[in-house]
Structures are given as structure tokens and as C-alpha cells.
PAMISE-228032 format. One record per residue (C-alpha): residue in three letters; x, y, z. Coordinates in steps of 0.5 Angstrom, whole numbers. Example, Ala and Ser with C-alpha at 12.3 -4.5 7.8 and 13.67 -1.06 7.14 Angstrom:
BEGIN
<pt code="ALA" x="25" y="-9" z="16"/>
<pt code="SER" x="27" y="-2" z="14"/>
END
This chain:
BEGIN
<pt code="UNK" x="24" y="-13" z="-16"/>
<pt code="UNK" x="22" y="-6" z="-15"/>
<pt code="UNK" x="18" y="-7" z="-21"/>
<pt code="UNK" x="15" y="-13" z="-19"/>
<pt code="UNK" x="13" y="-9" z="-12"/>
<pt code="UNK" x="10" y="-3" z="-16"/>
<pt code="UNK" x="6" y="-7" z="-21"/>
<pt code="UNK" x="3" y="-12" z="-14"/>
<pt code="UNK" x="0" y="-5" z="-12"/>
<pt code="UNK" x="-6" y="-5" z="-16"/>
<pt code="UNK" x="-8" y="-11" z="-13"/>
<pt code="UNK" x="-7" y="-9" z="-6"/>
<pt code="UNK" x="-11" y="-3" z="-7"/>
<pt code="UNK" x="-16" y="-7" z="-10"/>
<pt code="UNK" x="-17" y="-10" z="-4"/>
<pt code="UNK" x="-18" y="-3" z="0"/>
<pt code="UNK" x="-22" y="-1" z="-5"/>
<pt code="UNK" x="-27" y="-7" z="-4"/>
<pt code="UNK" x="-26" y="-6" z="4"/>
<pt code="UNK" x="-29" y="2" z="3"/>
<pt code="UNK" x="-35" y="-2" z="-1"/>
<pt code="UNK" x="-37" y="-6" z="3"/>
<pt code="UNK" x="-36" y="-2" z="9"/>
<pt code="UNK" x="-41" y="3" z="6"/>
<pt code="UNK" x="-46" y="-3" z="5"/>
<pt code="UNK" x="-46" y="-5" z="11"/>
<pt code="UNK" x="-47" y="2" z="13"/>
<pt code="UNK" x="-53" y="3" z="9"/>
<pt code="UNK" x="-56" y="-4" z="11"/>
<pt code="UNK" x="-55" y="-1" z="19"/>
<pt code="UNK" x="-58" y="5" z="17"/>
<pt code="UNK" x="-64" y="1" z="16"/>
<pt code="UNK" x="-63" y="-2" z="23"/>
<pt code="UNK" x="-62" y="3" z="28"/>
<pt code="UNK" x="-62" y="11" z="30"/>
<pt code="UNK" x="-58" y="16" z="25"/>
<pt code="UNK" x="-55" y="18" z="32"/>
<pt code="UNK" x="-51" y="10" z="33"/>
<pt code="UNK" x="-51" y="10" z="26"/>
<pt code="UNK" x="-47" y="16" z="25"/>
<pt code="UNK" x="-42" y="13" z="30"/>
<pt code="UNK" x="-41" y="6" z="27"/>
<pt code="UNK" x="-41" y="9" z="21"/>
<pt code="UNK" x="-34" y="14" z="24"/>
<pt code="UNK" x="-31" y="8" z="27"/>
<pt code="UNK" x="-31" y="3" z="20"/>
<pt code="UNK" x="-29" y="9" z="17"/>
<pt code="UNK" x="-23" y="9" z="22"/>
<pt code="UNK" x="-22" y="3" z="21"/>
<pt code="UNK" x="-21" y="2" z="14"/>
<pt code="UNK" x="-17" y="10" z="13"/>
<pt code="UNK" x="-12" y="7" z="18"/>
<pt code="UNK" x="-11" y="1" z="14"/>
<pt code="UNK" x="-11" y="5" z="8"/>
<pt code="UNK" x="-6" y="9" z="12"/>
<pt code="UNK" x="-1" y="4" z="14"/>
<pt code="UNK" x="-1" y="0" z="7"/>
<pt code="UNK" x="1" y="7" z="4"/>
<pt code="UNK" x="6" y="8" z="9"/>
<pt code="UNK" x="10" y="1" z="9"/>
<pt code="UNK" x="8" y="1" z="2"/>
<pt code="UNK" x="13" y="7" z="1"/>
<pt code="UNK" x="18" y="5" z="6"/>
<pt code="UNK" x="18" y="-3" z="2"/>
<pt code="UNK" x="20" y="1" z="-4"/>
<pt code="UNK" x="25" y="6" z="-2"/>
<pt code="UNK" x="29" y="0" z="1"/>
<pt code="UNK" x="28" y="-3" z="-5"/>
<pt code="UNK" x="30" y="3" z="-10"/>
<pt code="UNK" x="36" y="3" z="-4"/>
<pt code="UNK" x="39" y="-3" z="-6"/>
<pt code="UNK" x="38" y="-3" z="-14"/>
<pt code="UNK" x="42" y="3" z="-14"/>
<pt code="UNK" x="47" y="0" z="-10"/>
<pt code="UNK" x="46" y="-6" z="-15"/>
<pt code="UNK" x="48" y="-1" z="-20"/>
<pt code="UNK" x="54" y="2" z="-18"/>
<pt code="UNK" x="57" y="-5" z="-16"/>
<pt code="UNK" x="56" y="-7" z="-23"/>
<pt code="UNK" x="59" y="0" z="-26"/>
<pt code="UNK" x="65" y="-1" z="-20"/>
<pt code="UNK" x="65" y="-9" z="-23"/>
<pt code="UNK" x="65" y="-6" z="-30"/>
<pt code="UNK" x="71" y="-2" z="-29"/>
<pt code="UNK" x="75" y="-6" z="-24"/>
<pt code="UNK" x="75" y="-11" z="-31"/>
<pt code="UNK" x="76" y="-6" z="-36"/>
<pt code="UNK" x="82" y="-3" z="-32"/>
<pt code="UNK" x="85" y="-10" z="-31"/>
<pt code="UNK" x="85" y="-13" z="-38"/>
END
């Protein structure tokens, strides 16, 4: 599962990839539209909010797989204490 979890990461960086571009172009497109000094302030907003975002994923991205590394270690050493309960029993 914790594979499964780190191999989905790609996907979803993708996406925040995707995000900064398109930020980036609607920056340029605004650029054409208004004064540098209202775009220099839309521009830091956008950026705000996109490296927020970017912020929060990294963050619930490592607590999703600190808690699913947890339990596979758990996992392991149920099977191992399985393992040794029936080796000692037979």
C-alpha cells in the first residue's frame, strides 16, 4: 500500500506542475492587461496560492505515508510474532 501511495505522488505533482504553468500564463496574459504595479500583486497572490497548495500536499502527503509506513511495520511484526507462535507450537 505504501508503494502504491508513493507511485500516485508523480501523478499528483503533475498536477501542481500544471497549476504553476498555468498560473504563469495567465500572469503573462494579465501582464498585457494592466499596469506592472496591480500585476506584481496578482502575480504574488497566484503564487500564494498555488505554494500553499503545494505546501499542504507535501505536508498530508508525508503524514498519509508516515502513518502507512506505521502500519506496515506493525503488519511485520504481527506476522514474525505469527510466525514464531507457530514454529514454537508445532
Amino acid at each position: 500500500m505504501a508503494r502504491e501511495h508513493e507511485a500516485a505522488r508523480s501523478s499528483l505533482l503533475e498536477v501542481l506542475r500544471f497549476a504553476r504553468r498555468e498560473r504563469d500564463s495567465i500572469a503573462d496574459k494579465m501582464g498585457q492587461l494592466k499596469s506592472n504595479r496591480l500585476l506584481a500583486r496578482d502575480r504574488r497572490a497566484m503564487a500564494a496560492a498555488v505554494d500553499d497548495r503545494q505546501r499542504e500536499f507535501d505536508a498530508a502527503w508525508e503524514d498519509r505515508k508516515a502513518a502507512l509506513t506505521k502500519h506496515a511495520r506493525f503488519d511485520s511484526h504481527v506476522l514474525q510474532k505469527q510466525k514464531e507462535v507457530f514454529i514454537n507450537t508445532y
